[in-house]
N, CA, C, O and CB atoms as a CASP TS submission, in Angstrom:
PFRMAT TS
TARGET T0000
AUTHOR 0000-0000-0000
METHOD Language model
MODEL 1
PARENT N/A
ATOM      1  N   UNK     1      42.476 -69.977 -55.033  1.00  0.00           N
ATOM      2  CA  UNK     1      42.714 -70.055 -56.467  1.00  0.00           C
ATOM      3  C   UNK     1      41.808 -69.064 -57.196  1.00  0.00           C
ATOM      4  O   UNK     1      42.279 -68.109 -57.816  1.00  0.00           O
ATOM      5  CB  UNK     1      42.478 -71.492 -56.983  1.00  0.00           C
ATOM      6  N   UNK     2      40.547 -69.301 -57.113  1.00  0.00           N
ATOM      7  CA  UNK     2      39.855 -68.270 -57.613  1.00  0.00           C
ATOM      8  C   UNK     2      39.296 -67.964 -56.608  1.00  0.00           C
ATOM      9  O   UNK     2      38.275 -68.622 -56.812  1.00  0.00           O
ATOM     10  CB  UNK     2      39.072 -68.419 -58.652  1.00  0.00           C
ATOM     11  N   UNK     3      39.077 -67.368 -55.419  1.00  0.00           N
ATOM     12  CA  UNK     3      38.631 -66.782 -54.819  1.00  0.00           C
ATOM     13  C   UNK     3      37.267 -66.650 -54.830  1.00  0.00           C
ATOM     14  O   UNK     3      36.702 -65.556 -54.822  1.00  0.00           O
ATOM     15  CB  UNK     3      39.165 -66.042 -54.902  1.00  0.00           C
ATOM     16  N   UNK     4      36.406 -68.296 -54.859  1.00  0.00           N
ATOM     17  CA  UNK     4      34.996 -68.000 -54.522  1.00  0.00           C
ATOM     18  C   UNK     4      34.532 -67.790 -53.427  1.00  0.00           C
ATOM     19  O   UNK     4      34.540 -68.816 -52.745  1.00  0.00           O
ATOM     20  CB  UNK     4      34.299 -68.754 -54.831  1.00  0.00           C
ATOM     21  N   UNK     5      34.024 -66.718 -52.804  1.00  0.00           N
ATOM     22  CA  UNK     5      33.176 -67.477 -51.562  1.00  0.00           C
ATOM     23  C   UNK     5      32.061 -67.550 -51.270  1.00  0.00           C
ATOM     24  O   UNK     5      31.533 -67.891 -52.329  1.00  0.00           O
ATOM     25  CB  UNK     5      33.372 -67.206 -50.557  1.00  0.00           C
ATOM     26  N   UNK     6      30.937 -67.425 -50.198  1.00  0.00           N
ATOM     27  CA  UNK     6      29.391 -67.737 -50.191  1.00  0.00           C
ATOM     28  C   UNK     6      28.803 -66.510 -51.326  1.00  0.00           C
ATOM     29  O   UNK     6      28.126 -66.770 -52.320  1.00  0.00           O
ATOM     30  CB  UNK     6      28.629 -67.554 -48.362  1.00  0.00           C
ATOM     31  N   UNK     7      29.317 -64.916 -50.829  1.00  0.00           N
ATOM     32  CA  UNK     7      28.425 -64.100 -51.792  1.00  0.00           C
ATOM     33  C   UNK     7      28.673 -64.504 -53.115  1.00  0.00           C
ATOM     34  O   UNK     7      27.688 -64.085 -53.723  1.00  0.00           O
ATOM     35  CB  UNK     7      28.641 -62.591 -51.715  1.00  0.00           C
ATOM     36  N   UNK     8      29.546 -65.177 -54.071  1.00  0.00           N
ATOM     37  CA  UNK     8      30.076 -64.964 -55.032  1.00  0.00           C
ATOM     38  C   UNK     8      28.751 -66.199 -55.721  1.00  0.00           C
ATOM     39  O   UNK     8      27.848 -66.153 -56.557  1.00  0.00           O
ATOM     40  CB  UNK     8      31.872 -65.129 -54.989  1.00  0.00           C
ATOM     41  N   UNK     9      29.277 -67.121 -54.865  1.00  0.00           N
ATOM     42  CA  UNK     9      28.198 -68.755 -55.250  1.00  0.00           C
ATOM     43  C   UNK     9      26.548 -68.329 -55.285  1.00  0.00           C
ATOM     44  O   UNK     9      25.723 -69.023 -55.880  1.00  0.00           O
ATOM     45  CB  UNK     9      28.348 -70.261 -53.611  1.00  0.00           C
ATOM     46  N   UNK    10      26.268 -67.330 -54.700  1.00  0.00           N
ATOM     47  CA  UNK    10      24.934 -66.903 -54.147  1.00  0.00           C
ATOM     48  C   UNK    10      24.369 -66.497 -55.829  1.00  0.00           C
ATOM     49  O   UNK    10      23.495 -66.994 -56.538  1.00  0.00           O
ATOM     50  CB  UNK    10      25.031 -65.389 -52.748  1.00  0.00           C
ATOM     51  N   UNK    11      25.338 -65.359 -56.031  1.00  0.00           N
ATOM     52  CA  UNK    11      25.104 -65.212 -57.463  1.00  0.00           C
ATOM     53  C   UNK    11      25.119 -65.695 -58.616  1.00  0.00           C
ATOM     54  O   UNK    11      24.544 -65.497 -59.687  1.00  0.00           O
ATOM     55  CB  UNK    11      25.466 -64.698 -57.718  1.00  0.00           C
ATOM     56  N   UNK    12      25.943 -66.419 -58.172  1.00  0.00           N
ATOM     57  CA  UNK    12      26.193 -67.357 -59.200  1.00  0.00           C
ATOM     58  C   UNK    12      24.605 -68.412 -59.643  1.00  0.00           C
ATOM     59  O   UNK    12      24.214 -68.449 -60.810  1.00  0.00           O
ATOM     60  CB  UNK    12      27.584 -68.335 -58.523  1.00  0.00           C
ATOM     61  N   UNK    13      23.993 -69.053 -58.703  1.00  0.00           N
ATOM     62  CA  UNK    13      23.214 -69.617 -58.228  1.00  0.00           C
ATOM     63  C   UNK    13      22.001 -68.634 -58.281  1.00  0.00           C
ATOM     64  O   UNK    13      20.982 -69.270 -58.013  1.00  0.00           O
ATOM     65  CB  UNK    13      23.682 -70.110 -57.086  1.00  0.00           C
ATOM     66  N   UNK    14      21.773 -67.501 -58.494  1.00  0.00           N
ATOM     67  CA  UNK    14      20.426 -66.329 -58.468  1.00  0.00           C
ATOM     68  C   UNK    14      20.892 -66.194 -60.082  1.00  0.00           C
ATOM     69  O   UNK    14      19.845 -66.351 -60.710  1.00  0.00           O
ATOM     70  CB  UNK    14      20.513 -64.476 -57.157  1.00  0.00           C
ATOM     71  N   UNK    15      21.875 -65.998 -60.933  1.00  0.00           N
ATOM     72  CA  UNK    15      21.911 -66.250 -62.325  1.00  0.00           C
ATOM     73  C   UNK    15      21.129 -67.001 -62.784  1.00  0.00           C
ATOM     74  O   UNK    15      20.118 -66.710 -63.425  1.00  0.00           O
ATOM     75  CB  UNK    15      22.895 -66.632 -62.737  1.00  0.00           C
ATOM     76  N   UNK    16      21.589 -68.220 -62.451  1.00  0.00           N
ATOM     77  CA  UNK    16      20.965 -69.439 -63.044  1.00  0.00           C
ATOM     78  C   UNK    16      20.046 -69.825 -62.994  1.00  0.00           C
ATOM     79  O   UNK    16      19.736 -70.731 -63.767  1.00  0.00           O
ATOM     80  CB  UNK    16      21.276 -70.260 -62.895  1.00  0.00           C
ATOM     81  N   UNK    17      18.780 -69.130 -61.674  1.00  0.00           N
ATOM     82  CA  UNK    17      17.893 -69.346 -61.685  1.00  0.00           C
ATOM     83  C   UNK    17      17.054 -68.472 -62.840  1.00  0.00           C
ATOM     84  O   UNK    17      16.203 -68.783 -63.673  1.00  0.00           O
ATOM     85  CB  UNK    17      17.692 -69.350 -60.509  1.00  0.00           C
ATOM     86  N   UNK    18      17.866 -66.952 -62.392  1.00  0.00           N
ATOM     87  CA  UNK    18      17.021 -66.524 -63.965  1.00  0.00           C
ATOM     88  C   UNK    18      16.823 -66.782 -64.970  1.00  0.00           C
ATOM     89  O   UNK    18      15.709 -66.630 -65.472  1.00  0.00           O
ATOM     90  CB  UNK    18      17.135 -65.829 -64.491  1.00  0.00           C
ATOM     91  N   UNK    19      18.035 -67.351 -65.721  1.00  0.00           N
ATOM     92  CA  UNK    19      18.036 -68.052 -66.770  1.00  0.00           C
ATOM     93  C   UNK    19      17.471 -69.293 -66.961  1.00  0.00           C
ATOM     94  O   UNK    19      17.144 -69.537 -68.122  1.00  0.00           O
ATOM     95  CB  UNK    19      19.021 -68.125 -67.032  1.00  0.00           C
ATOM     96  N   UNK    20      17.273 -70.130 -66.145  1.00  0.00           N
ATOM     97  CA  UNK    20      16.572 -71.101 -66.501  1.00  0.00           C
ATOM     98  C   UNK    20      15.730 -71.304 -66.047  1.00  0.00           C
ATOM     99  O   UNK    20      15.047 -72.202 -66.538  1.00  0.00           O
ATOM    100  CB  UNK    20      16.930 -71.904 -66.555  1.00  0.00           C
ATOM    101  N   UNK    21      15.218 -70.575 -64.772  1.00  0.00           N
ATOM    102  CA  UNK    21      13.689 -71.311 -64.129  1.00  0.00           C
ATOM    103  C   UNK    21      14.131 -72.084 -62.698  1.00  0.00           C
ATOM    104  O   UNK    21      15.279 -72.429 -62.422  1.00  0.00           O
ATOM    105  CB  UNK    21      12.905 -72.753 -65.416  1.00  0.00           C
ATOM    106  N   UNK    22      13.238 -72.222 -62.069  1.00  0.00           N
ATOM    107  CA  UNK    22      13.529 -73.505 -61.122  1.00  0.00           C
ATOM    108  C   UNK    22      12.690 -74.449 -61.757  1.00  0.00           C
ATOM    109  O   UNK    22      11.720 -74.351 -61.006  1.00  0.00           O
ATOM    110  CB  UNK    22      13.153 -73.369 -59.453  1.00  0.00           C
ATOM    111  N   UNK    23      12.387 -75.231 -62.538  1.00  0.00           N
ATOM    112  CA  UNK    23      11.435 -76.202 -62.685  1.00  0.00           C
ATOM    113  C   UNK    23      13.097 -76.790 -63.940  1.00  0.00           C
ATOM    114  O   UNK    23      13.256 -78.010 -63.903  1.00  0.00           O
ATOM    115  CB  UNK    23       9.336 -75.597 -63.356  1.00  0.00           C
ATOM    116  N   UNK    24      13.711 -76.339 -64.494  1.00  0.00           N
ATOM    117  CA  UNK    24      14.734 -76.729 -65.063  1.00  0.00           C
ATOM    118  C   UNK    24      15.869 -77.278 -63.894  1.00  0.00           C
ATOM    119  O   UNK    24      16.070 -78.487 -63.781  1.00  0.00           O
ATOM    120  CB  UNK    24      15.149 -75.581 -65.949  1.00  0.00           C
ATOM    121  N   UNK    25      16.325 -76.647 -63.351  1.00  0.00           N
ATOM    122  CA  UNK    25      17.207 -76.658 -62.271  1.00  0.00           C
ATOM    123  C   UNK    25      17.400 -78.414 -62.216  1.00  0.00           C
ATOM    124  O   UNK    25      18.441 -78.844 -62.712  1.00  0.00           O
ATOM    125  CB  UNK    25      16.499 -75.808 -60.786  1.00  0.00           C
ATOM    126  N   UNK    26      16.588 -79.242 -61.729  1.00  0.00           N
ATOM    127  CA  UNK    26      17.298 -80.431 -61.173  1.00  0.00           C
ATOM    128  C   UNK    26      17.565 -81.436 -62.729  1.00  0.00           C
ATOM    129  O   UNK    26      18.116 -82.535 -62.783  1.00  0.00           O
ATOM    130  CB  UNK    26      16.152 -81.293 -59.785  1.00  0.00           C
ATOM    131  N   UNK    27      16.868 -80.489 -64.099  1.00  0.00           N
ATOM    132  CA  UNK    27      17.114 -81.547 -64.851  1.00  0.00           C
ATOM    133  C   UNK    27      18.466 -81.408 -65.374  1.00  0.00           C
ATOM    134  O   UNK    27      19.181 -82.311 -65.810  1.00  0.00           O
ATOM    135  CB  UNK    27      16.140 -81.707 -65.849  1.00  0.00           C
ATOM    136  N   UNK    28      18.890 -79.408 -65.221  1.00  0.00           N
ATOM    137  CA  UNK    28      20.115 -79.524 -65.609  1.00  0.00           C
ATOM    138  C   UNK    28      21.140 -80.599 -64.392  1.00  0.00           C
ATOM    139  O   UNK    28      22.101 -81.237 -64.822  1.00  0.00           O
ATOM    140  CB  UNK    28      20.582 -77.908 -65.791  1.00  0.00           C
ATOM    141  N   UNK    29      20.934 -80.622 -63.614  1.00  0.00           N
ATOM    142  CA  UNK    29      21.896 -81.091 -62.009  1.00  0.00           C
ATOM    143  C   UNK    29      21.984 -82.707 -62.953  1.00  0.00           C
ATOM    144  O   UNK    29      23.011 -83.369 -63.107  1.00  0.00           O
ATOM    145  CB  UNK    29      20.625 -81.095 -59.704  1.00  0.00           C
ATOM    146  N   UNK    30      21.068 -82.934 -63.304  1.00  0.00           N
ATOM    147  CA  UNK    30      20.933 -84.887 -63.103  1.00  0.00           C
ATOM    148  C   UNK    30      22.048 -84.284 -64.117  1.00  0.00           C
ATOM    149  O   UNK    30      23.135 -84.106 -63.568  1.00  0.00           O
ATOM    150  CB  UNK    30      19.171 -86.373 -63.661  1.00  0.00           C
ATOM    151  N   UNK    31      21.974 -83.853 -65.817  1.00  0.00           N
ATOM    152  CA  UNK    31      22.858 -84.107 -66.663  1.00  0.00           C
ATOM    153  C   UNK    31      24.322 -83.421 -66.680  1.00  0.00           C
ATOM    154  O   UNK    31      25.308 -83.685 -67.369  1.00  0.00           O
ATOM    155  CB  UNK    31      22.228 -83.910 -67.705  1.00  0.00           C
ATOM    156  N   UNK    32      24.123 -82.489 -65.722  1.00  0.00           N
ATOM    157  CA  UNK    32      25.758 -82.191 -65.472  1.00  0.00           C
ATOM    158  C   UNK    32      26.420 -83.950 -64.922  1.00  0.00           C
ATOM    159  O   UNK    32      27.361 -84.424 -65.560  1.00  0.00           O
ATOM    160  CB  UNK    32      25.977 -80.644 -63.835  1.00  0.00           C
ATOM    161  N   UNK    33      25.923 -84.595 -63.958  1.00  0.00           N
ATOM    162  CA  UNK    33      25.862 -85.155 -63.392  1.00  0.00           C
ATOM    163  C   UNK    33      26.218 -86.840 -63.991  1.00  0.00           C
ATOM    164  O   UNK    33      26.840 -87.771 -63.480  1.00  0.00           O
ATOM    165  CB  UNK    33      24.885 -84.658 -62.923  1.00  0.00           C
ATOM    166  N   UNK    34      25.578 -86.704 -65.150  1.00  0.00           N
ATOM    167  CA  UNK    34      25.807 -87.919 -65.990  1.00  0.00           C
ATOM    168  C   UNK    34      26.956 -87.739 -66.568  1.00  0.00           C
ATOM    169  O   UNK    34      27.688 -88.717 -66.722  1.00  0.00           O
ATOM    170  CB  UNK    34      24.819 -88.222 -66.994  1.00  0.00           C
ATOM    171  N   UNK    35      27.336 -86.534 -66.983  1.00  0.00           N
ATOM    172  CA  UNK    35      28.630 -86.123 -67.854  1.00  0.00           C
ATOM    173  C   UNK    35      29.654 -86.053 -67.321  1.00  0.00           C
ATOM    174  O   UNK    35      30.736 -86.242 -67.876  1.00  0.00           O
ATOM    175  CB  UNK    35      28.647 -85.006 -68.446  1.00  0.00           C
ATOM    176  N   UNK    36      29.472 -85.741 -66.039  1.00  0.00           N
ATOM    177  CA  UNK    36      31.004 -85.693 -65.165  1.00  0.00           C
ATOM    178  C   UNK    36      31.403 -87.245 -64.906  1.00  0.00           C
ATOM    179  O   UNK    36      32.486 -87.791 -65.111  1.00  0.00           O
ATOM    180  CB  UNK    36      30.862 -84.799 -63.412  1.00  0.00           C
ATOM    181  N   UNK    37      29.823 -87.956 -64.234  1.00  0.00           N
ATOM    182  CA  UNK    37      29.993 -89.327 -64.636  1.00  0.00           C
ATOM    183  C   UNK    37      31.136 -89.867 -65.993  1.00  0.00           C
ATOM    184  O   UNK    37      32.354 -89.705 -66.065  1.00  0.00           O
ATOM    185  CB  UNK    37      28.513 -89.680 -64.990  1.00  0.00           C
ATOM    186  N   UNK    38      30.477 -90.337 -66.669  1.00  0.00           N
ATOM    187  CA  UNK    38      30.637 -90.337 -68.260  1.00  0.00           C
ATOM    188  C   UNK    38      32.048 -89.626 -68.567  1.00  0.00           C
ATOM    189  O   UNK    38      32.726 -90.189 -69.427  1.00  0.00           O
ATOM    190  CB  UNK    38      29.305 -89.443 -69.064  1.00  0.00           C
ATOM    191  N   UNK    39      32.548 -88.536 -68.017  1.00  0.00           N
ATOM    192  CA  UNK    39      33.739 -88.218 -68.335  1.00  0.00           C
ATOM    193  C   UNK    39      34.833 -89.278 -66.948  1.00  0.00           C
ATOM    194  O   UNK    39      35.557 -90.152 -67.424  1.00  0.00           O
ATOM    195  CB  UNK    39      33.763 -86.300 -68.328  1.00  0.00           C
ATOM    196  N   UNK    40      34.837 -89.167 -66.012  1.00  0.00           N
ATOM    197  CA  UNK    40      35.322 -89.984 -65.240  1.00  0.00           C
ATOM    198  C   UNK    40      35.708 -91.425 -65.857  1.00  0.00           C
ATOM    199  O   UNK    40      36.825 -91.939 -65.911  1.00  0.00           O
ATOM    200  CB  UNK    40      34.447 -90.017 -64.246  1.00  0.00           C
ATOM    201  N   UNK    41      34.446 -91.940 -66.315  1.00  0.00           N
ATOM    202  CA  UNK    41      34.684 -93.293 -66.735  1.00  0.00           C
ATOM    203  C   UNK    41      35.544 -93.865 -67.744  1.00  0.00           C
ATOM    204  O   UNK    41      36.013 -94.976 -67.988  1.00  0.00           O
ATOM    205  CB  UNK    41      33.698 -93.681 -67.028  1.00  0.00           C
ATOM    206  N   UNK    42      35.593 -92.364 -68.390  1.00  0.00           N
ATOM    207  CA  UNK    42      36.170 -92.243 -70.118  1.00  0.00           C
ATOM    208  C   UNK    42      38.167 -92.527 -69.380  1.00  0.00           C
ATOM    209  O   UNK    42      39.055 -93.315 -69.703  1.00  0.00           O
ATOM    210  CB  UNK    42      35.652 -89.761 -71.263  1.00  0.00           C
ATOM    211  N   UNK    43      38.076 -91.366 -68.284  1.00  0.00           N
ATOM    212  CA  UNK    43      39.534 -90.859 -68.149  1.00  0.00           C
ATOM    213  C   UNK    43      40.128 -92.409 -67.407  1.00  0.00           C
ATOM    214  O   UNK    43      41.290 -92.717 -67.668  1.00  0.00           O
ATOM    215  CB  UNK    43      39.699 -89.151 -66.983  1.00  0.00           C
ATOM    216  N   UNK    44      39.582 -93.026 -66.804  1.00  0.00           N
ATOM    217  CA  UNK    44      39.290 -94.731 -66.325  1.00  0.00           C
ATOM    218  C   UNK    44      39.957 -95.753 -67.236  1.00  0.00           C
ATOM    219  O   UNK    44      40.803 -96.592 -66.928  1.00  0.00           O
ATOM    220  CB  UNK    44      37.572 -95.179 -66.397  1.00  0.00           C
ATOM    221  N   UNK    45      39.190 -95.418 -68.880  1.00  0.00           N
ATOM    222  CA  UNK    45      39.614 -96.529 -70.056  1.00  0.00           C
ATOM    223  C   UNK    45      38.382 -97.200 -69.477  1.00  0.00           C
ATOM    224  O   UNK    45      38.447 -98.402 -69.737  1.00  0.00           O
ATOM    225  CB  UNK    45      41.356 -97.499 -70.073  1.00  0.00           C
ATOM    226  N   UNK    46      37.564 -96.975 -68.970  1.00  0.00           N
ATOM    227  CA  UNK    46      36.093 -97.895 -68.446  1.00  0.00           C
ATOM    228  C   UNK    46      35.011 -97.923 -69.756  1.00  0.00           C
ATOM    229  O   UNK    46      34.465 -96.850 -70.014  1.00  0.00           O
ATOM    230  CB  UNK    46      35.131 -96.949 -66.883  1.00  0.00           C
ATOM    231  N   UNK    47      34.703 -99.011 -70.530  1.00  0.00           N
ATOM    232  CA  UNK    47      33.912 -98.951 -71.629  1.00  0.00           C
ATOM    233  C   UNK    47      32.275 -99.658 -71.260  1.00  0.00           C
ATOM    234  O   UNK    47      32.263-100.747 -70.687  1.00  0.00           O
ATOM    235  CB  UNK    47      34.788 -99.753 -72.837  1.00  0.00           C
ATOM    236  N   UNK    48      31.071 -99.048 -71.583  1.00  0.00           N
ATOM    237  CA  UNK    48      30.111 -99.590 -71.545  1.00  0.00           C
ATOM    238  C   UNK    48      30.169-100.457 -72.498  1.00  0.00           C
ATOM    239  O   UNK    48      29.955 -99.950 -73.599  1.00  0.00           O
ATOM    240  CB  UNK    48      29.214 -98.899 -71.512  1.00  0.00           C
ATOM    241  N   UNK    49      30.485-102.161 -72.511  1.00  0.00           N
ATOM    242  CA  UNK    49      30.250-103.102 -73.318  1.00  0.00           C
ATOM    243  C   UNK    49      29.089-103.940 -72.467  1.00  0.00           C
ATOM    244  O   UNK    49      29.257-104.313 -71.306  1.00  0.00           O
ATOM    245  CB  UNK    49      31.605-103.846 -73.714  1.00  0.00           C
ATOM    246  N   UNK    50      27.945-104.159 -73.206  1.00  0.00           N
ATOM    247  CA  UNK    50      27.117-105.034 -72.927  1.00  0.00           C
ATOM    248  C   UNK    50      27.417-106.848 -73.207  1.00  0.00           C
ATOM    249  O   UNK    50      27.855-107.548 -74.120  1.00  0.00           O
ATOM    250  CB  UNK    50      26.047-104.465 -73.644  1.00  0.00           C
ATOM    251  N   UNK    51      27.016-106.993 -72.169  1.00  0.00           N
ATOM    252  CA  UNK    51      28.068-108.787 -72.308  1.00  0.00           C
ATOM    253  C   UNK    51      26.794-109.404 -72.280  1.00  0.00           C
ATOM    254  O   UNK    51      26.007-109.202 -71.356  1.00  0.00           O
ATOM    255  CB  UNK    51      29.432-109.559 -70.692  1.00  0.00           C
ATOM    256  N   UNK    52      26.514-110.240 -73.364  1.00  0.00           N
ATOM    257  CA  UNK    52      25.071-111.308 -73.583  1.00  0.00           C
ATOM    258  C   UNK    52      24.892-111.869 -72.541  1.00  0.00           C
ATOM    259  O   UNK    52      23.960-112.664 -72.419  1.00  0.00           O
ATOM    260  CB  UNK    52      25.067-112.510 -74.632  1.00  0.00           C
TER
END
């Protein structure tokens, strides 16, 4: 489909480090991470209601 393969990801991945650092790196990972979450749950009809 798009035609990624290892060299392509490599760069992709040496970008991002420039731009953000490695000391950023796992905080962006957790919040991609919550959002894909969080979008999943949405596409679900899954609601965070807190029940007393």
């Amino acid at each position: 489909m798009f035609g990624l393969g290892f060299p392509e990801l490599l760069l992709i991945l040496f970008i991002v480090v420039l731009i953000f650092g490695t000391s950023r790196i796992p905080e962006l990972g957790k919040g991609l991470g919550e959002g894909i979450r969080n979008f999943k749950k949405g596409i679900k009809g899954e609601e965070n209601e807190k029940k007393p």
